[in-house]
C-alpha positions as CSV (number, residue, x, y, z in Angstrom):
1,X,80.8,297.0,14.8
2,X,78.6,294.0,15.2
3,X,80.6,290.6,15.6
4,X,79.9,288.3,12.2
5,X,80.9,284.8,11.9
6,X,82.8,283.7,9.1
7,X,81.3,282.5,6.0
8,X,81.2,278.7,5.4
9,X,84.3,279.3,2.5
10,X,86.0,281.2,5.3
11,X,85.3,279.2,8.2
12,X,88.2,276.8,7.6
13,X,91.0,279.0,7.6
14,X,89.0,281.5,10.6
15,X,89.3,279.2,12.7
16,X,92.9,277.5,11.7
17,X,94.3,281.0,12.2
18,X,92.1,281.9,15.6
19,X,93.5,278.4,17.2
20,X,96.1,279.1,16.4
21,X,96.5,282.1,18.0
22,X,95.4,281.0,21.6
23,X,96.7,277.7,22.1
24,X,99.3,278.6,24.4
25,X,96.7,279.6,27.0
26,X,93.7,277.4,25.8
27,X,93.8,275.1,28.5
28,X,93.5,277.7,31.4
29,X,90.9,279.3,29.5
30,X,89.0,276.6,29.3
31,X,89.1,275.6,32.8
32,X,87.9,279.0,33.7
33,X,85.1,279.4,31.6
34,X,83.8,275.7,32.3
35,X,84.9,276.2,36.1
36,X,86.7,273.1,35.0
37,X,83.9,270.8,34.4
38,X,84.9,269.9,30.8
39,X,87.2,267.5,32.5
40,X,84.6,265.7,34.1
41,X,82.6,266.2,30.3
42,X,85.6,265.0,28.4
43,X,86.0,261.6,31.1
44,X,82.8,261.1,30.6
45,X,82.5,261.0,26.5
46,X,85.9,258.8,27.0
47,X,83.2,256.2,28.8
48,X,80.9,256.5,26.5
49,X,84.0,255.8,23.7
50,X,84.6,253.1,25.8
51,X,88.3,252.4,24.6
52,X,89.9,248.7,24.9
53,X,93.3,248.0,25.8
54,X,94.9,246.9,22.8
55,X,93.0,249.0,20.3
56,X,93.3,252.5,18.1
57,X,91.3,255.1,18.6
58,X,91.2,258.7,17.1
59,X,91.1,261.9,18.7
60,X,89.6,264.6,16.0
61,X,90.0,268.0,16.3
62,X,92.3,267.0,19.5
63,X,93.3,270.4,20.3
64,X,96.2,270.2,23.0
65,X,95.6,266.4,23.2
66,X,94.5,266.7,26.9
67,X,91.8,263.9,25.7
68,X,94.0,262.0,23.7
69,X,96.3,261.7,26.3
70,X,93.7,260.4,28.9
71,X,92.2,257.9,26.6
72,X,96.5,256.8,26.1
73,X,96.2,256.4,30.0
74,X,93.4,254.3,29.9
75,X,94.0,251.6,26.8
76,X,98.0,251.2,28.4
77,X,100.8,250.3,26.5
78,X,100.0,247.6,24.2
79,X,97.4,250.2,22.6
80,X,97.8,253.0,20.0
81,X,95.8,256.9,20.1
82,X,96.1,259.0,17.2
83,X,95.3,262.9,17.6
84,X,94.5,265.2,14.8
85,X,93.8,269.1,14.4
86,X,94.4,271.4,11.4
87,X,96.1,273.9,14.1
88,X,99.9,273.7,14.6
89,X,100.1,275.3,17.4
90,X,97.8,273.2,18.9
91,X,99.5,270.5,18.3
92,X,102.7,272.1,19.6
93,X,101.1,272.4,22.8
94,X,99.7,268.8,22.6
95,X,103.6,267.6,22.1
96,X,105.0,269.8,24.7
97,X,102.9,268.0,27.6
98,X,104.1,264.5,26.6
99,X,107.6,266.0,26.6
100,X,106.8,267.0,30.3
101,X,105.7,263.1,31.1
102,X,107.7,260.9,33.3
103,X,108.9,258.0,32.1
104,X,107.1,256.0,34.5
105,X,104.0,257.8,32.9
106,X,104.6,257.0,29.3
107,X,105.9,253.2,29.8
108,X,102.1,253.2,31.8
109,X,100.1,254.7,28.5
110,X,99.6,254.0,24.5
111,X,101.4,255.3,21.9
112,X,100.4,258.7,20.8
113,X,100.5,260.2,17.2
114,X,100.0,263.7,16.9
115,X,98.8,264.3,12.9
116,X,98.0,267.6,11.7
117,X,95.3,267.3,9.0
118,X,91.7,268.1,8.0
119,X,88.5,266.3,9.8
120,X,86.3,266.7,6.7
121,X,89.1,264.7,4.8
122,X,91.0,262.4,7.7
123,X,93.5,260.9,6.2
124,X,93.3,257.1,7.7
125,X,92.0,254.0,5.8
126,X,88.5,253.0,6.3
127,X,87.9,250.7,9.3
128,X,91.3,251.5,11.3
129,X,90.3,252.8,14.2
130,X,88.5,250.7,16.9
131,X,86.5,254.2,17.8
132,X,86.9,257.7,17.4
133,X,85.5,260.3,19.2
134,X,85.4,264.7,18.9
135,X,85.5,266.8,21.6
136,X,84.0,270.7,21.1
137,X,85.1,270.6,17.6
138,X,82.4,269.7,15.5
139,X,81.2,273.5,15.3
140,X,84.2,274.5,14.1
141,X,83.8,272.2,11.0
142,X,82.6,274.1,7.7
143,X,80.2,270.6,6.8
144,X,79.5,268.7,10.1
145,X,77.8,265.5,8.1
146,X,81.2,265.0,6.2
147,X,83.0,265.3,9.4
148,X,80.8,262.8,11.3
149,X,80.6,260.6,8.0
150,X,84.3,260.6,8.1
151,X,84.9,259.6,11.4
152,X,82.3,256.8,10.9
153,X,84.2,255.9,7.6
154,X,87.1,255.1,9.3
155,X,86.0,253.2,12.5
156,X,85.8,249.4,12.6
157,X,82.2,247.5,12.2
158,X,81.4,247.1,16.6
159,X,83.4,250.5,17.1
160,X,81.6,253.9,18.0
161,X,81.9,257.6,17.2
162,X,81.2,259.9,20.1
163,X,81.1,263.7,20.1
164,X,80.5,266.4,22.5
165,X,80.0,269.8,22.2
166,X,77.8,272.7,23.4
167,X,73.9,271.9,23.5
168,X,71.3,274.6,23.5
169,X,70.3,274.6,27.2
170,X,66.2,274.8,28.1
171,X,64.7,276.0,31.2
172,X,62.8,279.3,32.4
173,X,65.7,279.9,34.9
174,X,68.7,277.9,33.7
175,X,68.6,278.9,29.7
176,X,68.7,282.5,30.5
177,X,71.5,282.5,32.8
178,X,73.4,280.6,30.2
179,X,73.5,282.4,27.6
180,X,74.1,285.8,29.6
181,X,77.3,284.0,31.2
182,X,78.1,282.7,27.2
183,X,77.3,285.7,25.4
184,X,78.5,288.4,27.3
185,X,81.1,287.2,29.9
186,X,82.9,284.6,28.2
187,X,84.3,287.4,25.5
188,X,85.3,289.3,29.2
189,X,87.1,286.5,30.0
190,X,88.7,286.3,26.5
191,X,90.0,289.5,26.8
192,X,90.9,289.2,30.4
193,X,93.1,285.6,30.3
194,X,94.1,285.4,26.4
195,X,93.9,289.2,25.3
196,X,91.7,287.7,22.0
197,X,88.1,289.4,22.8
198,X,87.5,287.9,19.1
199,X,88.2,284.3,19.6
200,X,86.1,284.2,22.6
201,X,83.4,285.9,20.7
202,X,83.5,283.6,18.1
203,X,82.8,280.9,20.6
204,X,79.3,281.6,21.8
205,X,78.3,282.8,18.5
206,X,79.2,279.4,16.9
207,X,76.3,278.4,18.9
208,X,74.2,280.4,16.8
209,X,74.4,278.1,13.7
210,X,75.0,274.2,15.3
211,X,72.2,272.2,15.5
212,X,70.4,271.4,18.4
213,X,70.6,268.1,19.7
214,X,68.1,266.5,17.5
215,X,69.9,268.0,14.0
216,X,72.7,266.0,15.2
217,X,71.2,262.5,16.1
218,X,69.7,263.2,12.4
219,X,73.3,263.4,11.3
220,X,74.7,260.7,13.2
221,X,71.4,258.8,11.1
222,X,73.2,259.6,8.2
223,X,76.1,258.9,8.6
224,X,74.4,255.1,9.0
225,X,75.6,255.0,13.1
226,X,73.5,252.3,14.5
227,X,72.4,252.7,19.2
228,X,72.5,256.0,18.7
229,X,72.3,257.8,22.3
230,X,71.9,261.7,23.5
231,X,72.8,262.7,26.8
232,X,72.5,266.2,27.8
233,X,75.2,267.3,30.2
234,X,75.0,270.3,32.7
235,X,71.3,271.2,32.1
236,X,71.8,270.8,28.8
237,X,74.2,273.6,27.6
238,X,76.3,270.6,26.9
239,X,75.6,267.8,24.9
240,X,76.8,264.2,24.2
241,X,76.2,262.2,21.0
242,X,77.2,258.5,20.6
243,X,76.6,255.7,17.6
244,X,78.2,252.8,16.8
245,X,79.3,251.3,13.5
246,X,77.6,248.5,11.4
């Protein structure tokens, strides 16, 4: 039977439940089926953020807070990071590696609270957060203007709101490639390191329905982000969004 993606009133709790499921081995995953470039990805949208000591910034969608916690190392003590998913057991995971920090290492980095909550609805005050930024988690979002309006809403006047996530890769040689590795070997992998054929499945299809780079500069637009910059990453199969607030 053909693999279908949840409808938009089912996407919420699909995904809730499939995160769920594979968080324990989500970070191996990952590095595997990136051949662990997402870390350089995810240091690089952490630039772009470019976090302050002494300031608050927001991880959305934060996963198992691998970003969250290297935007904490960067902004030191005196500075605060907040990370929010709607999955528990992410954020079981997420708590588990600070547990596993030195003290050394957490007198060294910012404060971090992990909050379990929705990104369409974040449940912050406008303008208390110096920046936020989303890392392959906008997809995953059942209305991805609310989220990005959201994250906009509640980031000071100067801040910015960054996001990466997949682009939609061009190229006679590249593009193909791609999606054969994404559509049919990633799912293999799945299987393989998380026994969950079906999450991984779910992730290349997701692809299917997010906008291509230009639908999300238009929603960054609307969200009334001022700079705003693109930047495709690794020929373009990933891509990085940035705007700051007026």
């Amino acid at each position: 039977m053909p693999f279908e993606l949840p409808t938009a009133e089912e996407k919420a709790d699909y995904v809730e439940k499939q995160f769920d499921r594979i968080a324990r081995g989500y970070d191996r995953a990952n590095d595997a089926i990136s051949f662990g470039m997402h870390r350089f990805w995810k240091r690089h949208a952490i630039a772009a953020l470019n976090p302050k000591r002494g300031g608050r910034y927001l991880d959305v969608c934060c996963g198992t807070g691998d970003l969250a916690l290297r935007i904490a190392e960067n902004v030191g003590p005196d500075s605060e990071v907040v990370g929010l998913d709607f999955s528990a057991n992410m954020l079981d995971v997420a708590r588990h590696r600070i547990r596993h920090q030195s003290a050394e290492q957490l007198a060294k980095a910012a404060k971090i609270e992990w909050v379990k909550g929705d990104a369409q609805q974040l449940p912050f005050p406008d303008r208390s957060f110096d920046g936020a930024i989303i890392s392959f988690g906008l997809r995953n979002l059942s209305d991805l203007p609310k989220g990005i309006a959201e994250m906009a809403r509640v980031v000071k006047p100067g801040g910015n709101v960054v996001n990466l996530d997949l682009g939609h890769p061009q190229g006679i040689f590249f593009a193909p490639l791609f999606y054969l590795f994404f559509r049919h070997i990633v799912p293999i992998m799945g299987q393989l390191l998380q026994n969950d054929r079906t999450a991984y499945t779910y992730l290349p299809s997701s692809l299917e329905t997010y906008p291509k780079p230009d639908g999300i500069t238009a929603i960054f637009k609307a969200a009334k982000l001022q700079n705003i910059i693109y930047e495709p990453l690794a020929f373009g199969s990933v891509a990085m969004h940035k705007g700051t607030v007026d």
